[in-house]
N, C-alpha and C positions, 0 to 999 in steps of 0.2 A: 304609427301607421300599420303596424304588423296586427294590429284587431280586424282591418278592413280585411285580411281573410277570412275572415268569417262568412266575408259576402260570395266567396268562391264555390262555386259548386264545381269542383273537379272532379267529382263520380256523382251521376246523376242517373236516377232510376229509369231504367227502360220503359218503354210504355205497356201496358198490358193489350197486346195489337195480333191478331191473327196475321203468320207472317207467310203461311201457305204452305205447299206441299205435305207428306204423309210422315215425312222423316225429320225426328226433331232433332233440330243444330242450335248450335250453343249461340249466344246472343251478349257481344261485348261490347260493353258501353265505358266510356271514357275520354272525359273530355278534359284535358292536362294543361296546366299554364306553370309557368317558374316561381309562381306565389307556395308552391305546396307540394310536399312529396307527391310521385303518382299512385291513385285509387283506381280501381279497376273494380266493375261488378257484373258478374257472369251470371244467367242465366239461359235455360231453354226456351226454344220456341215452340209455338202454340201451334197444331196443326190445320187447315182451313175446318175440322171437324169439330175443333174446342174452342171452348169460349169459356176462360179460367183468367184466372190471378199468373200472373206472373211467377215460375216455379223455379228458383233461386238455387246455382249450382256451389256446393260449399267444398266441394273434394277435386278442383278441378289443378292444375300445374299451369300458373300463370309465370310467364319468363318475359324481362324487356332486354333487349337488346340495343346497342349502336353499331353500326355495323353487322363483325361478324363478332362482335364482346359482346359477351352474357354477363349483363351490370349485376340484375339481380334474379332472385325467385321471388315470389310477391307472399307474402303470409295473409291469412286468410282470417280476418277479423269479424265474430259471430257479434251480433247485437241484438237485444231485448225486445228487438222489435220484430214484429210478427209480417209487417207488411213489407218490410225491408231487412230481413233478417241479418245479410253479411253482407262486406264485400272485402277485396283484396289488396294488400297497400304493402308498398314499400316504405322499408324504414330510411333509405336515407338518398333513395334517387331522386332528388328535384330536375325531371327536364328543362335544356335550357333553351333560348331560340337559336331557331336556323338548322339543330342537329336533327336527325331524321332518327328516330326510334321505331323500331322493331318492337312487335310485341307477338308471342308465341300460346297460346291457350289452348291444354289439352284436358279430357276430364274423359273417365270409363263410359263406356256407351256414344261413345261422338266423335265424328270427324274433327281432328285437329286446324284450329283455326287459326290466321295469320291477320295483320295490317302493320300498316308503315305509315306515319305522321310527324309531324315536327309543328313547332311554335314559329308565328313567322315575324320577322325580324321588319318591321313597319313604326317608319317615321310618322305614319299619322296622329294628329289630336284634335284634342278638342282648345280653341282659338278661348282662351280664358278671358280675354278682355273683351269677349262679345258674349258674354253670357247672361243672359237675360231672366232675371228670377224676382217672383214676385208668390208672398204667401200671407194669406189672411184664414182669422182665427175667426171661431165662433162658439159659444159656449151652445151646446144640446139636449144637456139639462146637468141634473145637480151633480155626475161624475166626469163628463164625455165632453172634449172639446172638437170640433169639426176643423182640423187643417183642410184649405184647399190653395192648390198652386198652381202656375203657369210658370212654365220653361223654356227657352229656346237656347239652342247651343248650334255651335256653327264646329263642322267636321272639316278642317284641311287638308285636304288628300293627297296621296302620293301620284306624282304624273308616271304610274307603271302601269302595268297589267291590272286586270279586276281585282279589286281590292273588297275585302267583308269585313262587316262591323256586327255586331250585338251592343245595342245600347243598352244600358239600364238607369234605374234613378232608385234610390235606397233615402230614407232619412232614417238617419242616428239620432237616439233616444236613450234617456237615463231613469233608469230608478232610484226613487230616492222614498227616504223615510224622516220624520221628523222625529228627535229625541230632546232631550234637556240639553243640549248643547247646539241647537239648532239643527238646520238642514246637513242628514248626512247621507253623503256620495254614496249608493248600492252597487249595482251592477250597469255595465253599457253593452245595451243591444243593437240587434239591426233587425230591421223588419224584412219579409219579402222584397223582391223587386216590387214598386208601386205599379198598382195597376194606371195606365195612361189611356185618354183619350186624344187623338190627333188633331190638330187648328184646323191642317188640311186633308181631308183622306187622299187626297193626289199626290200626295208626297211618296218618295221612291224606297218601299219601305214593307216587311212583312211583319204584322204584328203575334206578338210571340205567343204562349202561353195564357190565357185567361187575359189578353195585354198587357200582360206584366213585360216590359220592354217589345224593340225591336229589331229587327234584321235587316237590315240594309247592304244592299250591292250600287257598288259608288258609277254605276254607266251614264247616272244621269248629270256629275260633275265630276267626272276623271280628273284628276290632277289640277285641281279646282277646290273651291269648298260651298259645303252642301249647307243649308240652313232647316234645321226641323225643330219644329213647335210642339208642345204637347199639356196636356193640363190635367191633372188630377188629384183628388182628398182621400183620405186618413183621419181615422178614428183618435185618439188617443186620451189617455185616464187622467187629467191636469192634476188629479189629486194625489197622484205618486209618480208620474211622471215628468221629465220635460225635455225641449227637443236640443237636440244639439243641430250640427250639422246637417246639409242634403248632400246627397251625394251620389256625383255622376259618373259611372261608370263607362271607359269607352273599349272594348276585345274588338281588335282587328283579329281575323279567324283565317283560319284557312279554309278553301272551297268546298273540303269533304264533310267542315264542322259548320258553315251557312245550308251547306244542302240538306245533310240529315235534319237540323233543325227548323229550316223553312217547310220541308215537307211534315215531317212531324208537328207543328202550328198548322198545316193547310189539313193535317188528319182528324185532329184535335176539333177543327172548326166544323169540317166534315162530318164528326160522328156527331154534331148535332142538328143536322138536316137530313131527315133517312133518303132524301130526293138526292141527295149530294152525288157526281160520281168517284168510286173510291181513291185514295189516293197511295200512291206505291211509299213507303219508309224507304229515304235513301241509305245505303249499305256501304261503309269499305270492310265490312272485314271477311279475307278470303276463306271461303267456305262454312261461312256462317250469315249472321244478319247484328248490326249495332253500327256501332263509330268508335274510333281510337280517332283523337282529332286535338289539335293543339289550339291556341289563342293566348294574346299579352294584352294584360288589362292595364291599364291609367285611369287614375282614380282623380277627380276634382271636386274637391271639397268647398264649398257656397255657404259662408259662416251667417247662421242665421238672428247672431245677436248684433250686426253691423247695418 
């Protein structure tokens, strides 16, 4: 199970968003669960006058904290990549749930920025004996098979306070090669989150990124369980590939890591209606703009050779 990290995005890029005012503040993003050390990636913000790429801060003193313990300093990892140059990672803090971390980010030129978040500690799941899966193949031509699926899974909720989810769906996939000793095992990947379409658009629910997954706040079955539908296809190469596994992802989040991210899908959605009216990126981090925000994923796995 320790590959299903792969599927974790714990530092996830900022969006390239005009975030206002004349004075540019650092912009910290990170979204931390106990699957992975914490990542961290800083950048500035873009003034209401520019309209740039996202400008990536590499010199900056990132500290986490519990309490009033300074766990670690974060070191600063550059990568080859131009659109996402670095970000910042500890070598051996895994946050865990319930504990509330502090996080500290200073860098030359900029108001020193703060937030506080933690993993929250949630009996909720996904009800495995109600789970409803169904996928048919289709060949597209002479490399390309057409997977399409329908899903339904059933959310049990905790009878507390507002509870958030981010759903996802992944299918697990292998490359293989054939040689003089038959079929042999290469590498196993994961695909994006699949993009989803809804049974019902009524359902209580913000759809994420391009619909790859979604955000759900449980008001409309509090301490009850929710039922959502969903169905979507996937390309894949039959001729060096084959599928393993689907798999469902269920992060109950915290309120600061459902907001930033619902607002960020309604901005996303927005910039492609100029008619739209704007929408604000929600913010915890003190005297800046981003998310420090925790969530605990459970993973279920839908064995597709049964």
């Amino acid at each position: 199970m320790a590959v299903l990290g792969l599927l974790i995005y714990s530092c996830e890029q900022p969006a390239d968003l005009d975030l206002g005012g004349d004075v540019a503040r650092l912009v910290v993003v990170s979204n931390f669960s106990n699957l992975d050390t914490l990542e961290v990636v800083v950048s500035k913000s873009n003034s209401v006058l520019e309209n740039g790429p996202a400008e990536y801060v590499g010199n900056a003193v990132v500290e986490i904290y519990d309490g009033d313990k300074n766990l670690d300093v974060l070191e600063y990892v550059p990568t080859n990549n131009l659109v996402f140059p670095g970000y910042y990672r500890s070598n051996f803090v895994v946050p865990q749930p319930g504990v509330e971390y502090r996080i500290e980010v200073s860098a030359p030129g900029f108001e020193p920025v703060s937030a506080r978040n933690a993993i929250p500690v949630s009996e909720a799941r996904i009800d495995t004996t109600a789970i409803a899966f169904n996928l048919e193949i289709e060949e597209v031509d002479l490399f390309f098979n057409l997977a399409s699926f329908t899903v339904t899974v059933k959310i049990v909720d905790e009878p507390l306070a507002d509870n958030y989810f981010h759903l996802n769906f992944y299918q697990e996939a292998f490359n293989y090669r054939i040689d003089t000793l038959g079929d042999t095992l290469s590498q196993q990947f994961f695909s994006l989150p699949l993009t989803l379409d809804a049974a019902d658009d009524n359902q209580p629910f913000v759809p994420y990124l391009d619909d790859r997954g979604v955000l759900i706040l449980d008001d409309s079955f509090d301490g009850q369980t929710g039922t959502f539908e969903f169905s979507g296809s996937y390309l894949y190469n039959r001729n060096d590939q084959f599928l393993g596994s689907f798999v469902i992802e269920l992060r109950s989040t915290t309120e600061e890591y459902y907001l930033y991210h619902t607002t960020l899908a309604r901005q996303f959605q927005a910039s492609a209606d100029p008619l739209s009216n704007p929408v604000i990126l929600f913010s915890n981090i003190e005297n800046g703009y981003g998310i420090f925000a925790g969530f605990d994923s459970r993973f279920y796995l839908v064995d597709l050779s049964q």
